[in-house]
N, C-alpha and C positions, 0 to 999 in steps of 0.2 A: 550718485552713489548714496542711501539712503546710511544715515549714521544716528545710532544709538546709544544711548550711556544710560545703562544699568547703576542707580545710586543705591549701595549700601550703606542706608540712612545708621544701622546702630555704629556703624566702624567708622561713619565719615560725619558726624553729626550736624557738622559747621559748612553748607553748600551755598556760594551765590548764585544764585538760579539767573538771575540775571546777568551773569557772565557767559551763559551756556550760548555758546554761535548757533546763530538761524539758523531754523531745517531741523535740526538735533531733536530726535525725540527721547524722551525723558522718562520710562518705567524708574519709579520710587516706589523702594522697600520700606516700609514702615515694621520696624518689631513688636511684638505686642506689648511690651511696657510702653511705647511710646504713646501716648495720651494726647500730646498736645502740639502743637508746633507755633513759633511767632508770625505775630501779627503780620511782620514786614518780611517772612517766610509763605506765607500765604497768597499775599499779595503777588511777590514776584512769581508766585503757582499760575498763579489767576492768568497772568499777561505772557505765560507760553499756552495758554490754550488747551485747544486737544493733543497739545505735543508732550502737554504732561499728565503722564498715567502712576497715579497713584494706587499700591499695590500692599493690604492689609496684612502683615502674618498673625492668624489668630490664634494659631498654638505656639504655644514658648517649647523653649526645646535647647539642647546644644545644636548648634549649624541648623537650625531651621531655616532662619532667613536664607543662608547660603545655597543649603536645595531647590529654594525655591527660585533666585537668581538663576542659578544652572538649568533649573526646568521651563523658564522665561527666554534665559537666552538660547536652548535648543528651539522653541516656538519659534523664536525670531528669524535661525536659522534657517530654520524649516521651508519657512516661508519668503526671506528674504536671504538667499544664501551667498550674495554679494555685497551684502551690508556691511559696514564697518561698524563691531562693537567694541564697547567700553566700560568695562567690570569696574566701577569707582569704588576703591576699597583698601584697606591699607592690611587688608588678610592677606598674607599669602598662601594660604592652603588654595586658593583659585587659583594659580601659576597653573601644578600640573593639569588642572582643566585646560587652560588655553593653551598652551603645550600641545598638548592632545589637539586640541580645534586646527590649530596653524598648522600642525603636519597634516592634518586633514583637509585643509587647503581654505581653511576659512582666514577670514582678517579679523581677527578677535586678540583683545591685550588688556590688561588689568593697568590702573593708573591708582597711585597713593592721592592726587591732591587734582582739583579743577587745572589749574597752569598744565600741569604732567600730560591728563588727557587732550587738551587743546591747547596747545603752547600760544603765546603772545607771539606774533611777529614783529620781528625788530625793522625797522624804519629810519635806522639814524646814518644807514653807510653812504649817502648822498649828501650829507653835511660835513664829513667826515675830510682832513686835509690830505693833499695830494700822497705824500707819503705811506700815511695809513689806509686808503684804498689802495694802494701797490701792494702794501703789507696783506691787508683784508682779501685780493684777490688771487698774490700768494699762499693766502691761506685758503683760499674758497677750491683753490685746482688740488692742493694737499686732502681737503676734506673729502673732493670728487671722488679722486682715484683711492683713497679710505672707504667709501661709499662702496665703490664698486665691487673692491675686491669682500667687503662684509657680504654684500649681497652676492655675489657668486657664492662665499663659503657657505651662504645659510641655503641657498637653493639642490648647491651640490649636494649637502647634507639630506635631503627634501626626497621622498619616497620620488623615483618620477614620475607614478601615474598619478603622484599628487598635485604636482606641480602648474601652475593657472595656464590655460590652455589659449585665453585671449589678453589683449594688453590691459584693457581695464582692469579686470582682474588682478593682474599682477601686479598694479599701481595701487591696489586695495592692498594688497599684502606686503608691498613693500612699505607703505605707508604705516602698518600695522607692525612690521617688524623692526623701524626705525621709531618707533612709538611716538611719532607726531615729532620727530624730529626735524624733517624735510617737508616742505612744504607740498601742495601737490606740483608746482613747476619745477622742483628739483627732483619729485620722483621721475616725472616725464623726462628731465635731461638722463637720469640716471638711465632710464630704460635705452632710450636714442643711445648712449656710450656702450650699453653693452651690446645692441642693435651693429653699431659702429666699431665695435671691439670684436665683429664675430663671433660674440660669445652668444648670441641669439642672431635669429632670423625671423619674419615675419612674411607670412603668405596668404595671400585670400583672407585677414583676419586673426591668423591662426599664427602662435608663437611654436617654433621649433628650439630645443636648450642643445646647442651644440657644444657642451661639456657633460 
């Protein structure tokens, strides 16, 4: 699944580009007062390659930049309409756009800060004493069935001829609608419990929503 992150350089000024996870390609909005960028901004440009598309706005304007985001990320769609994108911007006037995109079946979310859109995975519950793993996976079976029942309520809500018609898909959107909360192996359990919850079905490929 091809994944995108849209920067809104004038709202988000402060980017490590070098935090951005492999594969990720990288459309940068430049405003037109911006003139300049650092040295060790450059650099870390340089060493994503062709995966970073820097992207000129030469008229000033109010929501300039922003139209052109929105005119970018329909391209994207256009063409990549299983892609996971990611609006970096601390605007919210984007919300009702991706609003819009998610009931229309895409995996599209806005993120305030680099962590938000690509969260850190934590690593430490293997070290962690016996007690607090019992605790940690008391907690992990509470967060599950939280999981599950959010995802049902967002789907139920969900037009259904909107609704992702194969499993990738809906692993794109679930992922999109937990906003990088879940990793992708706890979207896949997620799916398998409501697979196993008969809350869906699966045939030749093809997801049936039996709610």
């Amino acid at each position: 699944m091809q994944q995108i992150l849209l920067v809104d350089f004038e709202n988000v000024p402060k980017v490590d580009l070098g935090a951005v996870p492999a594969g990720v390609v990288v459309p940068f909005f430049f405003g037109a007062a911006q003139k300049s960028v650092p040295t060790d901004f450059l650099k870390a440009a340089l060493k994503l390659g062709e995966r970073f598309l820097p992207i000129d706005i030469a008229g000033a304007g109010r929501n300039a930049l922003d139209f052109h985001i929105a005119f970018y990320l329909g391209e994207y769609l256009a063409t990549h309409p299983n892609a996971h994108c990611v609006i970096l911007s601390r605007d919210k006037g984007f919300d009702p756009l991706v609003r819009h995109l998610q009931l229309r079946g895409f995996a599209v979310r806005r993120a305030a800060t680099l962590d938000e859109a690509f969260p850190p995975a934590a690593s430490t519950a293997a070290a962690a004493p016996a007690r607090t793993r019992t605790q940690a996976a008391s907690n992990a079976r509470r967060g599950a069935t939280a999981s599950v029942e959010n995802a049902l309520s967002w789907l139920a809500g969900m037009d259904k001829g909107k609704r992702p018609k194969k499993r990738a898909a809906l692993a794109a959107h679930l992922h999109s609608h937990f906003a990088g909360r879940l990793s992708a192996a706890e979207v896949a359990r997620l799916i398998e419990r409501l697979i196993s919850d008969q809350r869906l079905s699966e045939t030749a490929g093809k997801l049936q929503y039996l709610f």
